[in-house]
N, C-alpha and C positions, 0 to 999 in steps of 0.2 A: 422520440425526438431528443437531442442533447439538448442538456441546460442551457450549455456555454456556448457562445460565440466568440469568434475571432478572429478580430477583421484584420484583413493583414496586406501588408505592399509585396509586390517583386522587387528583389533586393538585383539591379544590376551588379554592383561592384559584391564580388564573391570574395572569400579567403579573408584572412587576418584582416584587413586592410579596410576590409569593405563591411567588417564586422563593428571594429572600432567606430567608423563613420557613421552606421546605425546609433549605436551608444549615445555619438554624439552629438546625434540630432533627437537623442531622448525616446529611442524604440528599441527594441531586446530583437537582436538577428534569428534566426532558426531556418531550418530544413525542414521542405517537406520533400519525403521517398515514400518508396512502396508502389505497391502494383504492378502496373508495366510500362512508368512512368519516368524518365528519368526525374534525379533530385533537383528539386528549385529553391534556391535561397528567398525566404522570406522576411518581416520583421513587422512586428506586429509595437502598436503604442505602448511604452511602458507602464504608465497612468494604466494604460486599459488593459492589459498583462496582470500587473499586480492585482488588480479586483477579481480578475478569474480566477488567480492564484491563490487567493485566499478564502475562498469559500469552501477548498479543500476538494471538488470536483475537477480539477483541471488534469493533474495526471495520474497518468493509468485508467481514465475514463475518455468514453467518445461524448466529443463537439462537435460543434460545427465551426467550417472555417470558411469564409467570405471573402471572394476577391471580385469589388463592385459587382456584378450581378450575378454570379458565378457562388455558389456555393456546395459542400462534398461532406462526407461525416468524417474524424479523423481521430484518431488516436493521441495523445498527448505522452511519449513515451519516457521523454528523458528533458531532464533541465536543471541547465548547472549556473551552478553559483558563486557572487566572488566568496570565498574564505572569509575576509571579514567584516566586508559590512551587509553581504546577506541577498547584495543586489541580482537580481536575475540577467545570466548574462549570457544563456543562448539556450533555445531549445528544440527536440523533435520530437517533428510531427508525422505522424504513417498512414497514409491513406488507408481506405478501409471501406466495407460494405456494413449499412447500419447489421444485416442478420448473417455477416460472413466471421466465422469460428476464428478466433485468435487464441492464441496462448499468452497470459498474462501473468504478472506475481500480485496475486493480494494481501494484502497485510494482515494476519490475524488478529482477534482481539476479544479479551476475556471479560468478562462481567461476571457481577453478583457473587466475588468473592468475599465482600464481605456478608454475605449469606450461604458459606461453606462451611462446614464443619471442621476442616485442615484448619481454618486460620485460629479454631478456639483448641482445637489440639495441639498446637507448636508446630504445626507443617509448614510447606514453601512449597512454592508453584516451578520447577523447574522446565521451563520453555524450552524446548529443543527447535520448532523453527517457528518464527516472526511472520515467515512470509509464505504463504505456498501458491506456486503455477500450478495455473487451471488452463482446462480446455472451455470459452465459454462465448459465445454470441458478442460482440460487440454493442448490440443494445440491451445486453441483460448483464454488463461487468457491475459486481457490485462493490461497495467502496469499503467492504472488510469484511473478513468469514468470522462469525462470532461462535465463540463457545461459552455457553452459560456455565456456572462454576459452582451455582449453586445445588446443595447435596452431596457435593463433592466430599468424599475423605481419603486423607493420609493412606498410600498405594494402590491409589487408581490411577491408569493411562489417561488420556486423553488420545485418541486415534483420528484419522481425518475419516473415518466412517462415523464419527461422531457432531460432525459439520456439516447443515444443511446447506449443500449448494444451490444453485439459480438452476432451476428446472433447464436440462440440458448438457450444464457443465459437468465437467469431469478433472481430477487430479491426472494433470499429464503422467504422474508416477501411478502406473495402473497395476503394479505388479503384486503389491503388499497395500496393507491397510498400515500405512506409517504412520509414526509418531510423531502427536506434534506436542506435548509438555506430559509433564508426571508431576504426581505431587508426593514429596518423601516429607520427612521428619530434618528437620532444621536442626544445625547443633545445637541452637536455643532451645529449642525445643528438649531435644534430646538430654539437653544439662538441669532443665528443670523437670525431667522426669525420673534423672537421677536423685538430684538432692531431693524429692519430696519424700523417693525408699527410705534414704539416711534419715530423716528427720522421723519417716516413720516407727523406724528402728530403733530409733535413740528417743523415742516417746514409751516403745513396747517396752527398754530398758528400765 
């Protein structure tokens, strides 16, 4: 069952107009699509928006969303922002089945680097992608594919055959076992393993 709930109004007034008017009655407008539903303008309390939003479970993960006794599992897909003060100013929602297959981008995320052996050899973690889409159940999306980094050295891949998925999921890229970072040799790295020859040289001297 999803964490979140979110309770939400039907927004009569649609378009710019009727966005603004949410705003500013102090509730964040959004869309909910998907299915075989047409879209319906919603807008849920801002107060009670920003709490889900911060627990860091709100998007890219299924909720649930509540309209008085009515309630569906949903998707939290996309939510934008003003530029600068940060405020949440509309967002969607995609209907969904808690055990029906979605395609999603989850965000990668490395650990126990500093229990690699790169970082005591002068290396660097060259990330090639941040994010990778999966094929994965809607009640099994999980909130980041981890790659442990410890043991790691200096020209090893990191491959998405190296990422345990959620029993089921799959990289919608199914063709190749791709790359998701490398770890090379830093110029830092690479200049302090220069000067240490000279010095040794000019010790041998």
């Amino acid at each position: 069952m999803a964490e979140i709930i979110l309770n939400v109004d039907v927004r009569e007034n649609v378009g710019t107009g009727g966005a603004r008017a949410a705003r500013r009655e102090g509730a964040v407008p959004g869309v909910l699509y998907g299915g075989d539903k047409a879209p319906v303008a919603i807008s849920v309390n801002e107060r009670e928006f920003r709490k889900s939003l911060y627990t860091g479970k709100l998007i890219g993960h299924l909720v649930t969303l509540k309209h008085g006794k009515e309630s569906q599992p949903v998707i939290a897909k996309d939510i934008q922002f003003d530029p600068v003060s940060d405020r949440p100013l509309h967002f969607d929602l995609m209907r969904v089945g808690a055990k029906e297959e979605i395609k999603i981008e989850i965000p990668v995320a490395f650990i126990n680097a500093d229990e690699a052996p790169y970082t005591r050899q002068g290396g660097m973690l060259e990330v090639v992608r941040h994010t990778v889409e999966i094929l994965v159940r809607a009640d099994r999306i999980p909130s980041e594919l981890v790659v442990d980094l410890k043991g790691r050295e200096i020209g090893e891949n990191i491959r998405i055959s190296d990422i345990q998925l959620p029993e089921g999921a799959a990289p919608t890229i199914a063709d190749r076992d791709f790359m998701i970072a490398a770890i090379k040799n830093s110029a830092a790295g690479q200049s302090d393993a220069g000067d240490t020859t000279v010095e040794g040289e000019a010790e041998e001297a």
